[in-house]
N, C-alpha and C positions, 0 to 999 in steps of 0.2 A: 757595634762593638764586635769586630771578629782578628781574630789573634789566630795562629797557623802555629802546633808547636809537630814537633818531627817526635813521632810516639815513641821513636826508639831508646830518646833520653828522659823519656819519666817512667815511673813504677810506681803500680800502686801494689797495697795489701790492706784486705777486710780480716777483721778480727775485734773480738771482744775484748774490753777495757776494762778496769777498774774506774767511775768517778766518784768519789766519794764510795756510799755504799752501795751503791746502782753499780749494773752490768751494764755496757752501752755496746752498740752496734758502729767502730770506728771504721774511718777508711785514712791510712797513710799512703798521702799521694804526693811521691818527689816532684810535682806539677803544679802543684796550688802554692801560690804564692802569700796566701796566709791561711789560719785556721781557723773553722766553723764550728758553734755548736748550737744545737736544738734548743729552743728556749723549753723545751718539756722536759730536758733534763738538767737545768742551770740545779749545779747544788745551790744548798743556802750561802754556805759558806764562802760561795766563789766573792771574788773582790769586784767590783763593779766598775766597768770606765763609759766614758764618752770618747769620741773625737771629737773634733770642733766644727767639724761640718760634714755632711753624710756623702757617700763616695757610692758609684754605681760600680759593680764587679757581674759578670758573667760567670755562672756557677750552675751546672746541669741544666745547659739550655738554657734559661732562663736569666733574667736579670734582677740581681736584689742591692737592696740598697745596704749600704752598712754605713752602723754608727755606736752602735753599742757593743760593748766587750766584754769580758771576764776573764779574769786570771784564774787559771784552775789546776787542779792536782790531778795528774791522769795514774795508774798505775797497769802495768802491764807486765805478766809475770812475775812480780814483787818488784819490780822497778819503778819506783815514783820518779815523775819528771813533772815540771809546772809550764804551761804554756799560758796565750794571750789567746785566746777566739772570741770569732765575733759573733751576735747573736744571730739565729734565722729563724722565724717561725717554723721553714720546716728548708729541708736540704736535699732531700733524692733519694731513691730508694736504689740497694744494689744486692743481688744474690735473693729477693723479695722480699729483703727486710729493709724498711727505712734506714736512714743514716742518719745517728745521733751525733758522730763526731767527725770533722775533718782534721785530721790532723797533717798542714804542709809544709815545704820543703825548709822555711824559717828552723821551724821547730826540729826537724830529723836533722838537718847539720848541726844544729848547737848542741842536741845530745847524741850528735854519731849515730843515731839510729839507721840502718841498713835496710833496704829493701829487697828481696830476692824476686828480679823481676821474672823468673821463668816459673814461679808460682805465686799464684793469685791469692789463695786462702790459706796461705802458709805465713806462720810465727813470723815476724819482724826479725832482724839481727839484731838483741840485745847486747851484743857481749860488749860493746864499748860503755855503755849505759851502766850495765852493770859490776864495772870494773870500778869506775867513777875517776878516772883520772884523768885530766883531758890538759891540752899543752895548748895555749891561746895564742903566747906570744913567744919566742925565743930566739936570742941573741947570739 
């Protein structure tokens, strides 16, 4: 499984979450084609899915299998937004802190979340998030 992507058009940003009432260690990466979380930190509350059949992804070097989901509340500076992520026993470590949460490019379009790629451990761009008005379709 090797995929070739041109660095100049993904960004990431590390930064701490709200999930539930845990801090988590996130990474928003306009690169990851969907979102992971740590089964050490699944709330209770999260809603729980399956897929129908388990799918192999390449995710920090390594290969993991995915099958299982949760639907979760993230919040981030007082902006709650809910995402889908799949579980992983464990997902990578970046800045020497494990990584609790992937949050990808799926999720930062649908709530306009912004990434400033020429800093790495810098705030996310809420301001569309936290405006909350978003224009899906128009004629």
């Amino acid at each position: 499984m090797s995929r070739t992507y041109n660095q100049n058009l993904m960004s990431k940003a590390l930064r701490e979450v709200l999930l539930g009432d845990r801090t988590v260690w996130a990474l928003f990466d306009s690169g990851a084609g969907r979102s992971y979380i740590a089964r050490s930190v699944l709330p209770r509350e999260a809603v729980e899915g399956r897929d129908p059949v388990s799918r192999a992804v390449g995710l920090g070097g390594r290969e993991h299998s995915i099958q299982e989901w949760r639907t979760i509340i993230v919040e981030a500076d007082g902006c709650p937004f809910s995402l889908k992520a799949y579980v992983l026993d464990e997902i990578g470590i970046e800045e020497g802190r494990p990584i609790e949460l992937i949050i990808g490019a799926p999720v930062l379009e649908e709530w306009e979340i912004g990434l400033r790629p020429d800093i790495r451990l810098a705030p996310v761009d809420l301001s569309r998030l936290r405006e909350g008005h978003y224009v899906d379709f128009a004629s």
